[in-house]
C-alpha positions as CSV (number, residue, x, y, z in Angstrom):
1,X,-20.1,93.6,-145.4
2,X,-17.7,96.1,-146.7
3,X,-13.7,95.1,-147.3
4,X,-12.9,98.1,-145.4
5,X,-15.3,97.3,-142.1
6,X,-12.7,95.3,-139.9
7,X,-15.7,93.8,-138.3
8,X,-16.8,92.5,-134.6
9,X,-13.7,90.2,-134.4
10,X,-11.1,92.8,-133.2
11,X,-13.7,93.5,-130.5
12,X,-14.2,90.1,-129.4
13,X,-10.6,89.6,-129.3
14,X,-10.0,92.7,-127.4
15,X,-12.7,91.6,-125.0
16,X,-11.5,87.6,-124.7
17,X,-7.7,90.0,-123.6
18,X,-9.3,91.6,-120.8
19,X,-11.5,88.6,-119.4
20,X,-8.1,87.1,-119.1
21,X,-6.0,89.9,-117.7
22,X,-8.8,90.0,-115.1
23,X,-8.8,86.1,-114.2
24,X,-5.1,86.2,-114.2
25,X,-5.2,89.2,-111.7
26,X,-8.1,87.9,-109.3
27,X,-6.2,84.4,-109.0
28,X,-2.7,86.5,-108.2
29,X,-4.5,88.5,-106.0
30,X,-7.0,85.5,-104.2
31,X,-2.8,83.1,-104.3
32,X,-0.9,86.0,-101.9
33,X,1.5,84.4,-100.3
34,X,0.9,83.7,-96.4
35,X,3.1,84.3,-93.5
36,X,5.1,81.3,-91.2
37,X,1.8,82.2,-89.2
38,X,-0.3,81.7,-92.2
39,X,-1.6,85.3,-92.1
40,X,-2.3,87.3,-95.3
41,X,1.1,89.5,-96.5
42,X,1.8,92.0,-98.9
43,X,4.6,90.5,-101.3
44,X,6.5,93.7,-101.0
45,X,7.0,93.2,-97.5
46,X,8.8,90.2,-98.1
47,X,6.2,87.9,-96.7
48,X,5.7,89.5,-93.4
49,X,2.3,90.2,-92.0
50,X,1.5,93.5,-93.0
51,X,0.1,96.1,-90.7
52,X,-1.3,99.9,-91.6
53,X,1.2,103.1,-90.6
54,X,1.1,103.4,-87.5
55,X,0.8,107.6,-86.5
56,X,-0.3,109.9,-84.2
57,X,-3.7,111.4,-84.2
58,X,-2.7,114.6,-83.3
59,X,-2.1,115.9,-86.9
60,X,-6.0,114.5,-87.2
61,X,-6.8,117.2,-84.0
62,X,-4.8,119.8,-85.2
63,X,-6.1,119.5,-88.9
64,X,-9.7,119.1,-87.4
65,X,-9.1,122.3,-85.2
66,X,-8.2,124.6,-87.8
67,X,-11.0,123.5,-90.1
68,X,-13.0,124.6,-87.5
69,X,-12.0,127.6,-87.2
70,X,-11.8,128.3,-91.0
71,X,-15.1,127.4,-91.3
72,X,-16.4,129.6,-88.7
73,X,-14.1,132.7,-90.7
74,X,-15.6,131.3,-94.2
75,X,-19.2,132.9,-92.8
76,X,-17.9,136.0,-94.2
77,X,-17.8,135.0,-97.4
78,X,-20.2,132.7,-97.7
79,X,-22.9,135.1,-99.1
80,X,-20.8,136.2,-102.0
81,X,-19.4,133.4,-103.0
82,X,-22.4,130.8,-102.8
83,X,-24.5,133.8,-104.9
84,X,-21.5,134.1,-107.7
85,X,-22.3,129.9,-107.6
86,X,-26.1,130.2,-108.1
87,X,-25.9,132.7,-110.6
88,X,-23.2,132.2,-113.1
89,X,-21.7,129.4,-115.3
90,X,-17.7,128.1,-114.4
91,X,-15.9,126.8,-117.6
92,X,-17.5,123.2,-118.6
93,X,-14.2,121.6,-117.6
94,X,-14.1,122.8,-114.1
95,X,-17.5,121.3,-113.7
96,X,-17.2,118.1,-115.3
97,X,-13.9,117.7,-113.2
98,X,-15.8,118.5,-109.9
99,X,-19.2,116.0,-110.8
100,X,-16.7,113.6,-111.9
101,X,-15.5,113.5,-108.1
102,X,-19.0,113.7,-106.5
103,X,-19.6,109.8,-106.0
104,X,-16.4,109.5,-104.2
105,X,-18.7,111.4,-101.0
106,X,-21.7,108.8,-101.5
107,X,-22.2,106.7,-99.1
108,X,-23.2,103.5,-101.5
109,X,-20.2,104.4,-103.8
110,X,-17.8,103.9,-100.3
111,X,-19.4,100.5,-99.7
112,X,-18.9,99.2,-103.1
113,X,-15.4,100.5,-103.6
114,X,-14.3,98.9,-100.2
115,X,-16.1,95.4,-101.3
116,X,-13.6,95.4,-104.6
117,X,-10.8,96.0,-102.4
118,X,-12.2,93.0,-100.4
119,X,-11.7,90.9,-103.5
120,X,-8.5,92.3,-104.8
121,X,-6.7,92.5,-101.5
122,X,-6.9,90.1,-99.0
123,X,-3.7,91.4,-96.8
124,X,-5.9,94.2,-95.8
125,X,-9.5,92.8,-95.2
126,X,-9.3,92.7,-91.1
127,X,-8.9,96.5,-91.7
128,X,-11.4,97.7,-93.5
129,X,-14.4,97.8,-91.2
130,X,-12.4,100.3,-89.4
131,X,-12.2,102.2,-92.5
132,X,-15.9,101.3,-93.4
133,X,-16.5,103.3,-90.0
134,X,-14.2,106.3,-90.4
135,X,-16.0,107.4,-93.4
136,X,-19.9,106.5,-92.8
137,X,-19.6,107.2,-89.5
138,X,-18.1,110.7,-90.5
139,X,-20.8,110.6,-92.9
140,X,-23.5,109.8,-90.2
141,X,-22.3,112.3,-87.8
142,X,-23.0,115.0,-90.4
143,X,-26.3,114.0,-90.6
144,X,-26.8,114.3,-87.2
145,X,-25.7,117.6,-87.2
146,X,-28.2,118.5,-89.9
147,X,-31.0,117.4,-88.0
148,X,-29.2,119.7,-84.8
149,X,-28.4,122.8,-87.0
150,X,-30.8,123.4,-89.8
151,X,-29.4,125.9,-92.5
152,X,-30.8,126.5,-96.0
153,X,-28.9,125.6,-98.9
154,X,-27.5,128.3,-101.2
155,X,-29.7,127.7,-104.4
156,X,-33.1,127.4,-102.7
157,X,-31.4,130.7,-100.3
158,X,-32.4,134.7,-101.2
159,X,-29.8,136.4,-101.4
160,X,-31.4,139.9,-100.8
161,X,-31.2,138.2,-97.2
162,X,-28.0,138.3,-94.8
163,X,-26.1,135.3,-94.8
164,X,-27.0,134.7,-91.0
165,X,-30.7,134.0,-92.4
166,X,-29.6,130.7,-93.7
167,X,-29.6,129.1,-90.0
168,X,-32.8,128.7,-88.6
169,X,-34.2,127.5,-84.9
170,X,-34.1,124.1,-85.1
171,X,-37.6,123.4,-84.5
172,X,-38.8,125.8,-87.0
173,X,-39.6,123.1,-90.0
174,X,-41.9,120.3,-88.1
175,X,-41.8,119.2,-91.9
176,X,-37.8,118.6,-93.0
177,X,-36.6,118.6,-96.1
178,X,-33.2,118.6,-98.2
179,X,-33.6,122.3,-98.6
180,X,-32.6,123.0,-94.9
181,X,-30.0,120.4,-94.6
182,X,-27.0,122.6,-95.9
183,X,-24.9,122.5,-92.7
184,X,-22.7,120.4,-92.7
185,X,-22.3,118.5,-96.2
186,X,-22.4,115.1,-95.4
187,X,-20.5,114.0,-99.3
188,X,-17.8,115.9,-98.1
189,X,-17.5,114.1,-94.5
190,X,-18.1,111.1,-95.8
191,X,-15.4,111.7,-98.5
192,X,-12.9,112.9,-96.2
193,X,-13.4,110.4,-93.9
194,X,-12.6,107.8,-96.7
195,X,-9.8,109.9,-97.6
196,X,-8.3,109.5,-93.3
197,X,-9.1,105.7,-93.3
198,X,-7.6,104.8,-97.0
199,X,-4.4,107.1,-96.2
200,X,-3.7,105.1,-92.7
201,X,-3.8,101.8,-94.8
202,X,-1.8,103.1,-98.1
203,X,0.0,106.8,-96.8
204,X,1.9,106.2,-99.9
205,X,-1.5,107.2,-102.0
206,X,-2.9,110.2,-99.2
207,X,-2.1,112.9,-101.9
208,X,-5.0,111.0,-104.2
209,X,-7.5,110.2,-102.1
210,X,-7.2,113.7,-100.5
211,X,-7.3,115.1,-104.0
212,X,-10.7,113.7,-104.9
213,X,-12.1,114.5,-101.4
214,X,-11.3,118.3,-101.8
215,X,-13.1,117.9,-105.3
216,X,-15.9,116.4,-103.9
217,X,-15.9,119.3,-101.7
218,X,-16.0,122.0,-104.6
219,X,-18.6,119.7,-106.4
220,X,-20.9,120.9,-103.5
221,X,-19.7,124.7,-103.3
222,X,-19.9,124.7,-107.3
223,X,-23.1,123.0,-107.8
224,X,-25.0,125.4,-105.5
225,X,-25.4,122.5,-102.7
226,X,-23.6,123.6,-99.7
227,X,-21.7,127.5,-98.7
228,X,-18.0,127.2,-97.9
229,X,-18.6,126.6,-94.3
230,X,-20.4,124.0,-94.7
231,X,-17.9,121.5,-96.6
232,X,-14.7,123.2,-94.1
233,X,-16.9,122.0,-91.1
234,X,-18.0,118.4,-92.6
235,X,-14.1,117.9,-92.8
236,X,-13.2,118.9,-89.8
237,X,-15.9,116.4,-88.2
238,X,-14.3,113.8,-90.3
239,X,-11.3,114.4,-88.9
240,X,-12.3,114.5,-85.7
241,X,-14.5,111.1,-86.1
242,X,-11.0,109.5,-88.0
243,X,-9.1,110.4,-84.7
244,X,-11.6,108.9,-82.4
245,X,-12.0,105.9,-84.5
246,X,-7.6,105.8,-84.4
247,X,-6.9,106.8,-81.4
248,X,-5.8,103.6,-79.3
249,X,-7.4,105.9,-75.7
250,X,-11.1,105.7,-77.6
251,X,-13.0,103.6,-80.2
252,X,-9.3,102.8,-81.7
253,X,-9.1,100.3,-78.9
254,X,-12.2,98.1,-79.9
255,X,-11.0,98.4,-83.6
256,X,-7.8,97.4,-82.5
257,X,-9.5,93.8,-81.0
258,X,-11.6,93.4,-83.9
259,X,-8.6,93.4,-85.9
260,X,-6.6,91.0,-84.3
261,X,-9.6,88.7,-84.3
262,X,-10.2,89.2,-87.8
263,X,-6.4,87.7,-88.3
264,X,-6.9,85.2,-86.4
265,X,-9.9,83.7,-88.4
266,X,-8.2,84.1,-91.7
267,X,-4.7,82.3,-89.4
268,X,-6.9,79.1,-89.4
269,X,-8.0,79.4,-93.4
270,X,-6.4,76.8,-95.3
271,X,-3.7,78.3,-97.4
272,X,-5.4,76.9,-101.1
273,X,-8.5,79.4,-99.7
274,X,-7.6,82.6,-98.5
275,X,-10.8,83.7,-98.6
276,X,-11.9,83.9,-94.8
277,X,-15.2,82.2,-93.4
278,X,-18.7,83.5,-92.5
């Protein structure tokens, strides 16, 4: 080997760091302290029990409202916009940036990012189905509406056609496929409704997941998958799924119970297992 080839070594070493970082970080994580009621607590609350923001919905209603409405105004511009999409190139970087974004709306990407915070945070796993249901039931709702509203997307679309060719009857394909299934774009509901239920447990980190929800939104306007008002009016369904799912007058209630049972069970885990039981 050459004197000037440094070899695997550095590597190995490099990689025996971060296995122990990682062990070190798990066992921190798995040893958080418990409450005088033995219930999981954040250690910058000072060892008391910790609990998401509690806040209004109606910021959710009003945001969901307005969306609404923009997307029924972003019609207009649909057809010139989605057709400038199709047929021309954006700057490599602005596309990178956007597809870099996209798995954030996918559905299997939501589970598996919500089964690390499982792991790594223990303080908020009786939380998480409820965040589990903001954004695949956001997600779900949107494909429901597909099946309701049937709308071609803009790549398969002519645009020597007006823009209000893109709907059709609903019962006009016996045979469905992805190319009418434009309205509304179910990445950017689910991605927004991961975006509501993240920000009620961490507000302090809304401005990031928000961030990569609006890309994931102009991954599908860029890449030719969904018009304008179709990503406007899969987040304002999110929002309006986030409010119900929040909201302690609707499904908020039930969450609210399976919560407080969820704490209960880990209550009775002995404190050298914090994992809770099946």
């Amino acid at each position: 080997m050459d004197k000037d080839t440094p070899g695997i070594k550095p590597y190995l070493c490099a990689v025996k760091k971060l296995l122990t970082w990682s062990s070190a970080f798990q066992s921190q994580s798995e040893g958080i302290a418990k409450s005088a009621e033995g219930l999981p607590c954040c250690p910058s609350f000072g060892g008391a029990p910790w609990e998401p923001a509690t806040r209004s919905v109606r910021p959710l209603l009003f945001a969901g409202l307005s969306l609404l409405i923009l997307a029924c105004l972003a019609v207009w511009i649909d057809h010139p916009l989605s057709s400038y999409m199709v047929t021309h190139q954006l700057p490599d970087v602005v596309e990178e940036i956007c597809h870099a974004a996209e798995p954030f709306g996918n559905g299997l990407t939501v589970v598996l990012l919500l089964v690390v915070i499982y792991r790594l945070v223990p303080y908020v796993r009786p939380f998480l189905p409820r965040v589990a249901a903001i954004s695949l039931g956001a997600g779900l709702s949107a494909t429901v509406v597909k099946l309701l509203i049937p709308r071609f997307r803009p790549r398969p679309f002519d645009f020597a056609l007006p823009i209000w060719q893109t709907f059709q009857a609903a019962f006009d394909f016996p045979e469905r496929t992805g190319a009418v299934e434009s309205f509304p774009s179910g990445h950017t509901a689910t991605a927004c409704g991961l975006a509501i239920g993240l920000s009620w447990l961490w507000p302090e980190g809304r401005v990031v997941f928000w961030t990569l929800a609006v890309l994931v939104a102009a991954q599908r306007v860029v890449g030719g998958a969904h018009f304008l008002s179709d990503v406007l009016a899969a987040a304002a369904l999110s929002c309006f799924v986030g409010a119900a799912l929040l909201s302690p007058r609707l499904a908020g209630r039930t969450f609210s119970a399976l919560e407080v049972s969820l704490r209960n069970r880990l209550k009775d885990v002995p404190p050298e297992n914090a994992e809770p039981r099946e």
